[in-house]
Backbone and ligand atoms as CSV (ligand in chain L), in Angstrom:
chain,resi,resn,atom,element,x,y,z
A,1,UNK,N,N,-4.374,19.675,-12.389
A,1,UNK,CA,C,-3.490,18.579,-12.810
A,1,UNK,C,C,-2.116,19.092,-13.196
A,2,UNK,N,N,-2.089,20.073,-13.411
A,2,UNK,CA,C,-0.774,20.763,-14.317
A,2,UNK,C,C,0.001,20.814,-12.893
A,3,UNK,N,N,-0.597,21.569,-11.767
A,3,UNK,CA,C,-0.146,21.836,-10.934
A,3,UNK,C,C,0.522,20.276,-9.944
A,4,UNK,N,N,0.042,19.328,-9.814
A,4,UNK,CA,C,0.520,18.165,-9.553
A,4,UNK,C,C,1.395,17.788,-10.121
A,5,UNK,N,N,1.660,17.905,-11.492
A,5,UNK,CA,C,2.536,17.761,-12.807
A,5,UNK,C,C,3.836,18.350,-12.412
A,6,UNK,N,N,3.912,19.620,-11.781
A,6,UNK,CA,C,4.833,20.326,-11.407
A,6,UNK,C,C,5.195,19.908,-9.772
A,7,UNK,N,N,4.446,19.919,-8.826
A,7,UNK,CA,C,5.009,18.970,-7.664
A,7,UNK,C,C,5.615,18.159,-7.953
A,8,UNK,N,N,5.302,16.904,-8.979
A,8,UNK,CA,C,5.566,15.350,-9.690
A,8,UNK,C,C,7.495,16.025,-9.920
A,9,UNK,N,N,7.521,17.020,-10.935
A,9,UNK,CA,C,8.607,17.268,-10.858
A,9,UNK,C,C,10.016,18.137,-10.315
A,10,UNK,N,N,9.125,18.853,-8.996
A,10,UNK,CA,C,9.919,19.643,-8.211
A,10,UNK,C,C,9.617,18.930,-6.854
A,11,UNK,N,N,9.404,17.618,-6.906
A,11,UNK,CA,C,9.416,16.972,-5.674
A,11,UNK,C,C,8.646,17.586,-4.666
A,12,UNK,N,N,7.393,18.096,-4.789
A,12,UNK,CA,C,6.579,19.008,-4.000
A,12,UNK,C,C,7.109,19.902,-3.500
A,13,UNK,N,N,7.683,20.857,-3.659
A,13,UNK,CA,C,8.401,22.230,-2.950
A,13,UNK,C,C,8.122,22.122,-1.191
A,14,UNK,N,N,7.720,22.984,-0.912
A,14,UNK,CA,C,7.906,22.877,0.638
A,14,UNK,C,C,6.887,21.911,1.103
A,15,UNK,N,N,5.651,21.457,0.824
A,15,UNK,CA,C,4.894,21.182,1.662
A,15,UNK,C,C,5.179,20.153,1.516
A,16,UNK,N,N,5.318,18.847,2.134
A,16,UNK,CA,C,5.025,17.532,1.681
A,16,UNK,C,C,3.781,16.879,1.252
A,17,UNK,N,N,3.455,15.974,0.578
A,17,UNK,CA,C,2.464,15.752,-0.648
A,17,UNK,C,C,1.701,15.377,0.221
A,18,UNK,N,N,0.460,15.534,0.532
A,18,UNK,CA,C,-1.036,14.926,1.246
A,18,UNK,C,C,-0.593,15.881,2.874
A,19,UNK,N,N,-0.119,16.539,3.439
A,19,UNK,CA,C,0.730,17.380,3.953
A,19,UNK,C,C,1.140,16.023,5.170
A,20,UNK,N,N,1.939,14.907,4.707
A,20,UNK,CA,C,2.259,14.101,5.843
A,20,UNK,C,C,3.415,13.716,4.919
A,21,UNK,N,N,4.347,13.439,6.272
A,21,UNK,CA,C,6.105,13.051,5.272
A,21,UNK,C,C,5.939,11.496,4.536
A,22,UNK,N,N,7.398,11.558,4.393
A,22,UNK,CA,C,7.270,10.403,3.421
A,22,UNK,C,C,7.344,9.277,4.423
A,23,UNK,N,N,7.990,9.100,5.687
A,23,UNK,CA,C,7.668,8.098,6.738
A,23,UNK,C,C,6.298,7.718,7.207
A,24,UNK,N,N,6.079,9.136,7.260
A,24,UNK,CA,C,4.204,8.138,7.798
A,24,UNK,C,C,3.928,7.770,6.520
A,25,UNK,N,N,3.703,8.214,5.335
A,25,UNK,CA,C,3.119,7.426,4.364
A,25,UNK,C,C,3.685,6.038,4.175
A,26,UNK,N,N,4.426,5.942,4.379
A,26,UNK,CA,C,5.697,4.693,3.966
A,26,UNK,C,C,5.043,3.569,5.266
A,27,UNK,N,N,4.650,4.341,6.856
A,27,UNK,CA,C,4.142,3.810,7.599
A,27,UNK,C,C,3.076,2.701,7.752
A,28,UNK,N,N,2.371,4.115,6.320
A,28,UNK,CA,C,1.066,3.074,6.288
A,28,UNK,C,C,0.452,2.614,5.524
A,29,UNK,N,N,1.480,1.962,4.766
A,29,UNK,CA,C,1.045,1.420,3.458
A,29,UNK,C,C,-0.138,0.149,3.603
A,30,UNK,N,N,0.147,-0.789,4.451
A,30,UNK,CA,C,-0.312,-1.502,5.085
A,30,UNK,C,C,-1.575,-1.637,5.602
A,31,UNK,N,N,-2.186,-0.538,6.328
A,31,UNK,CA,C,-3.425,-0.290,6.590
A,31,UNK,C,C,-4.154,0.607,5.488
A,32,UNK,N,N,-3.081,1.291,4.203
A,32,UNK,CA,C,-4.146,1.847,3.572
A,32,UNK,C,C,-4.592,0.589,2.702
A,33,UNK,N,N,-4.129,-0.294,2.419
A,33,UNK,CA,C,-4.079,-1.307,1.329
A,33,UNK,C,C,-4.999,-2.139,1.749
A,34,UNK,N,N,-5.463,-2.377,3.391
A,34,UNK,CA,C,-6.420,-3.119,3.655
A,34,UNK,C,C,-7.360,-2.409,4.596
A,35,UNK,N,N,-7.343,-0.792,3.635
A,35,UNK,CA,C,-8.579,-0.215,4.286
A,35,UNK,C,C,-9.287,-0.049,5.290
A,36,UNK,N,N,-8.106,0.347,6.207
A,36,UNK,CA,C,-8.190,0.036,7.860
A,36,UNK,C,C,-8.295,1.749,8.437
A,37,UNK,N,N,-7.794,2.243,7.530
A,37,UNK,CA,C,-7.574,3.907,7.840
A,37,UNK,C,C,-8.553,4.832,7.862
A,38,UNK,N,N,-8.643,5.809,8.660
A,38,UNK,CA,C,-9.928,6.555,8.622
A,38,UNK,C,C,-10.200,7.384,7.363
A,39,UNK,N,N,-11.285,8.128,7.027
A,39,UNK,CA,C,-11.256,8.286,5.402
A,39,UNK,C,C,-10.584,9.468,5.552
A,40,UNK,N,N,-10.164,10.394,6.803
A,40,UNK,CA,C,-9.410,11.461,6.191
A,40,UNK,C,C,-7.702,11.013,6.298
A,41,UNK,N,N,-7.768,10.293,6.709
A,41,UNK,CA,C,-6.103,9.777,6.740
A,41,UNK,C,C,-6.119,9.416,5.568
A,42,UNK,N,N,-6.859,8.515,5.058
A,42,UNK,CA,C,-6.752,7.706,3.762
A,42,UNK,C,C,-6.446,8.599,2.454
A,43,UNK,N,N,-7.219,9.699,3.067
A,43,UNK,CA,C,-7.373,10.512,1.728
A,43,UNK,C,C,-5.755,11.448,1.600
A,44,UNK,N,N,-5.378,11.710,2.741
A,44,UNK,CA,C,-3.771,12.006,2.581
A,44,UNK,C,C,-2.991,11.420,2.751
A,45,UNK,N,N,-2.378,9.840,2.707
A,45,UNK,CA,C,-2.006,8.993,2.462
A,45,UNK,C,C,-2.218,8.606,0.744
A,46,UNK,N,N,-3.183,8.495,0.197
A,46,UNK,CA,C,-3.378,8.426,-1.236
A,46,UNK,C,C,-3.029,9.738,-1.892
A,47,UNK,N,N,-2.889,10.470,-1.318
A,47,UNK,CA,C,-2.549,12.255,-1.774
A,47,UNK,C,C,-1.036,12.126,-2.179
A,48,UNK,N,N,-0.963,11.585,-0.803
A,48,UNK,CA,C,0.889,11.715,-0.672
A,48,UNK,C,C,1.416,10.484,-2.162
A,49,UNK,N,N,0.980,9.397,-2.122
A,49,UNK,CA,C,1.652,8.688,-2.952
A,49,UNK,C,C,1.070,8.788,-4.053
A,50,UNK,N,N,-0.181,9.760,-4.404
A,50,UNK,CA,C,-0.409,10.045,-5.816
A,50,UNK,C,C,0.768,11.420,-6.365
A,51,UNK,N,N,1.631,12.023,-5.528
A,51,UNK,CA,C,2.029,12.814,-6.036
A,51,UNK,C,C,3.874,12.876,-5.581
A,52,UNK,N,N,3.961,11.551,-4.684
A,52,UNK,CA,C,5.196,11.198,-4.346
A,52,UNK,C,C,6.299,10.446,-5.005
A,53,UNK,N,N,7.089,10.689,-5.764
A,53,UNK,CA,C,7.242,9.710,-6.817
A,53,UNK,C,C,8.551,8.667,-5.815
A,54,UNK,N,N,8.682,8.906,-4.842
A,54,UNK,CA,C,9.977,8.091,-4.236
A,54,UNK,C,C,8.757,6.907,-3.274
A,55,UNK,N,N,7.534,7.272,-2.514
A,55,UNK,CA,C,6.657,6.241,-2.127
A,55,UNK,C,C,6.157,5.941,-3.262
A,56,UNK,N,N,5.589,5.873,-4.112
A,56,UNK,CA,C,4.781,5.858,-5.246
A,56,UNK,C,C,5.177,4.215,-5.572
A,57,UNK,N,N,6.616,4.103,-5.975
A,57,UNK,CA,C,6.594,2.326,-6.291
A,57,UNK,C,C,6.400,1.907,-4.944
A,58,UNK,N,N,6.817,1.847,-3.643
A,58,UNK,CA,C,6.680,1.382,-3.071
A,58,UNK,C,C,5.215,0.832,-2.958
A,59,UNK,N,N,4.529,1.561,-3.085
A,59,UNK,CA,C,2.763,1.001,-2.620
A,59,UNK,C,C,2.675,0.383,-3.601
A,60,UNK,N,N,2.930,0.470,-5.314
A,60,UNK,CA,C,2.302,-0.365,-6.302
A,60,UNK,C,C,3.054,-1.978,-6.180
A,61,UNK,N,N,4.353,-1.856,-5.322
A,61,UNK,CA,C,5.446,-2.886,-5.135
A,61,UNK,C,C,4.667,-3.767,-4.080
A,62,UNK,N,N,3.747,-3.239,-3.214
A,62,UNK,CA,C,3.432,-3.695,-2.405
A,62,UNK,C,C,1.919,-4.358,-2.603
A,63,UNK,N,N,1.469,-3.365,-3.560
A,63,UNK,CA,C,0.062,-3.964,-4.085
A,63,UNK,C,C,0.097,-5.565,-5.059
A,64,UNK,N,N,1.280,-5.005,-5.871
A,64,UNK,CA,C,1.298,-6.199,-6.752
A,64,UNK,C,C,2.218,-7.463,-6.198
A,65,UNK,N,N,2.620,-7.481,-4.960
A,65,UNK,CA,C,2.789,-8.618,-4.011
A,65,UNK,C,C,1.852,-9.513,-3.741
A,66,UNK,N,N,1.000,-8.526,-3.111
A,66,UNK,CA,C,-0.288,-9.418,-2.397
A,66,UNK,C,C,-1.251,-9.546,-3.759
A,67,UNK,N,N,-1.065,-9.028,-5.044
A,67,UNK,CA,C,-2.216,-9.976,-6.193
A,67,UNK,C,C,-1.495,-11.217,-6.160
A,68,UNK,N,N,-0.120,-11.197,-6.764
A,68,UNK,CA,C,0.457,-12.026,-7.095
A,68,UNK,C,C,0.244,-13.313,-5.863
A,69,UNK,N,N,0.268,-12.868,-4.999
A,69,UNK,CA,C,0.467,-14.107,-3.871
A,69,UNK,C,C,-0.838,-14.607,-4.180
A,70,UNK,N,N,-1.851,-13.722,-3.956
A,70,UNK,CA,C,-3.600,-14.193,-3.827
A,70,UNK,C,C,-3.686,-14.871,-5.697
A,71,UNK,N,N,-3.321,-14.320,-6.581
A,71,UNK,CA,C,-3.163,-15.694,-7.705
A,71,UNK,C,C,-2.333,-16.594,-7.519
A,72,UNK,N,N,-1.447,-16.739,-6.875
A,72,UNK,CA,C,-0.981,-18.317,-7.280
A,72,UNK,C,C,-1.102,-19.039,-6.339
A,73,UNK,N,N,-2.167,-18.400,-5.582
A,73,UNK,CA,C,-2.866,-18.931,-4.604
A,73,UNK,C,C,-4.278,-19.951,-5.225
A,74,UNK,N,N,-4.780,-19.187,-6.320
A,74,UNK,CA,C,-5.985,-19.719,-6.934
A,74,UNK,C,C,-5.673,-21.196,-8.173
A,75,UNK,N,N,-4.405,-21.315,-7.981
A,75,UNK,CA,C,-3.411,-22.221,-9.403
A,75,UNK,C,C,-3.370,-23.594,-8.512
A,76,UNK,N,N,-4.284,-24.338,-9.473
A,76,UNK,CA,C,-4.690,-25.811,-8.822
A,76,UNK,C,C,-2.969,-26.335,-8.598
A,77,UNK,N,N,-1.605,-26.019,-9.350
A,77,UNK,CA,C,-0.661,-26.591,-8.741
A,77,UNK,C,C,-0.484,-26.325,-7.213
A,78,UNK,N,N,-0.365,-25.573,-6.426
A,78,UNK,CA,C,-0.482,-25.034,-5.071
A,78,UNK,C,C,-1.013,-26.301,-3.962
A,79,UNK,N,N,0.027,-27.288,-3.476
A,79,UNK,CA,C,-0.898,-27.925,-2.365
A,79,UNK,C,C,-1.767,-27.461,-2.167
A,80,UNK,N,N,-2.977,-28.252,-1.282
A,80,UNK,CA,C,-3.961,-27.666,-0.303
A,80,UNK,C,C,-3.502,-27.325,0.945
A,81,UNK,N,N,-2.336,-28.108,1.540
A,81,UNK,CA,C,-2.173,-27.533,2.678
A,81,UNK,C,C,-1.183,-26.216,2.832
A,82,UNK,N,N,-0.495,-26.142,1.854
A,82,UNK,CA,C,-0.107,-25.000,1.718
A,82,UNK,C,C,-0.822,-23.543,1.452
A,83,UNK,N,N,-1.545,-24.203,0.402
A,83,UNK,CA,C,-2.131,-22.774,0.237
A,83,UNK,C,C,-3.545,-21.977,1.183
A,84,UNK,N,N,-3.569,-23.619,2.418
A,84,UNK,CA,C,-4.367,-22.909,3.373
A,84,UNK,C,C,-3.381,-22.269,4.398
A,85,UNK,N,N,-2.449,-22.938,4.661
A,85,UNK,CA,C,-1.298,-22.285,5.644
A,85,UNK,C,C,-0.933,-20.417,5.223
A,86,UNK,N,N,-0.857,-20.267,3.914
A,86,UNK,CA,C,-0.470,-18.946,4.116
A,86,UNK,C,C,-1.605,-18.019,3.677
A,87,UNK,N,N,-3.000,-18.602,3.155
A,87,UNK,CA,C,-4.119,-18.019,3.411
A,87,UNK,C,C,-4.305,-17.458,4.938
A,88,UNK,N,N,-4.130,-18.411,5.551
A,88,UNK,CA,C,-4.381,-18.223,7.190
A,88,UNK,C,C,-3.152,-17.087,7.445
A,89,UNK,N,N,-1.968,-16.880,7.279
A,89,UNK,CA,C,-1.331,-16.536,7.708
A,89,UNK,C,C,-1.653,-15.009,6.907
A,90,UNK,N,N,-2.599,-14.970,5.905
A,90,UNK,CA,C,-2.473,-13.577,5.555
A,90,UNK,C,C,-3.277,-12.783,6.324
A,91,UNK,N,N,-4.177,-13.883,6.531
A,91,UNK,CA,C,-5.973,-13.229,7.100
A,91,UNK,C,C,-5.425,-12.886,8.382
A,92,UNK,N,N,-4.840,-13.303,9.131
A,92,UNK,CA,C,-4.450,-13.029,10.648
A,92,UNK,C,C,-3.552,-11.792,10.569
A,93,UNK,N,N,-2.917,-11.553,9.448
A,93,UNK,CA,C,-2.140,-10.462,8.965
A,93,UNK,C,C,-3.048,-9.257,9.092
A,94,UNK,N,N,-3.801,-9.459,8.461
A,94,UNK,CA,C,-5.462,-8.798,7.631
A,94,UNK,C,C,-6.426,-8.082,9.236
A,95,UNK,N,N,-5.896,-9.110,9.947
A,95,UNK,CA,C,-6.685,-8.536,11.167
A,95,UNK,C,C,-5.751,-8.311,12.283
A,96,UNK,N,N,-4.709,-7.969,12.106
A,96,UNK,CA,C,-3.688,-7.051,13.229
A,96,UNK,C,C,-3.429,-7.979,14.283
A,97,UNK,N,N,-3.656,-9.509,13.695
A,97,UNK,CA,C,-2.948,-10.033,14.965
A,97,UNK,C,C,-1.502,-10.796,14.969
A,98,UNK,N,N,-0.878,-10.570,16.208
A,98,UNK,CA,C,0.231,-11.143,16.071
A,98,UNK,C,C,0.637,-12.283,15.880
A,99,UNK,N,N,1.522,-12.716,14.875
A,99,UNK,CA,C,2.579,-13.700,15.026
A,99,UNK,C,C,1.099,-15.353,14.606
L,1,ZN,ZN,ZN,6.809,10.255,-0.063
């Protein structure tokens, strides 16, 4: 841990964190979040942004999007037809299809 502590603040010296740059991680925020990734990708993808501090908000920015959407999704103010319209539109998200 100490040693992460010190990556955390020398910006990982040479290697990059989970050894993949900050673009592919940034890549795949998306499929790690809906657990689409194989478990050794996953596991350096979560490497990288457990010890990346410039991706690091990005994924929690991105996590706490989709709670937030999926609660005020559950808030009896929310039409019904709305809140099936972008249900649908997440799930189709959810399964890699287009548009
Ligand atoms: Zn990074």
């Amino acid at each position: 841990m100490i040693l992460d502590a010190l990556k955390r603040l020398f910006g990982g010296g040479m290697e990059p964190p989970g050894g993949i740059s900050c673009e592919e991680a940034m890549a795949r925020i998306q499929e790690f979040i809906d657990g689409e990734l194989d478990p050794a990708e996953a596991g350096n993808v979560e490497e990288h942004f457990d010890v990346c501090t410039r991706c690091y908000p990005h994924l929690k920015l991105e996590e706490g999007f989709r709670k937030r959407v999926r609660e005020a999704l559950r808030q009896p103010t929310v039409p019904e037809d709305l809140r099936e319209g972008v249900l649908e539109i997440l799930e189709r998200e959810e399964k890699g299809e287009p548009g």
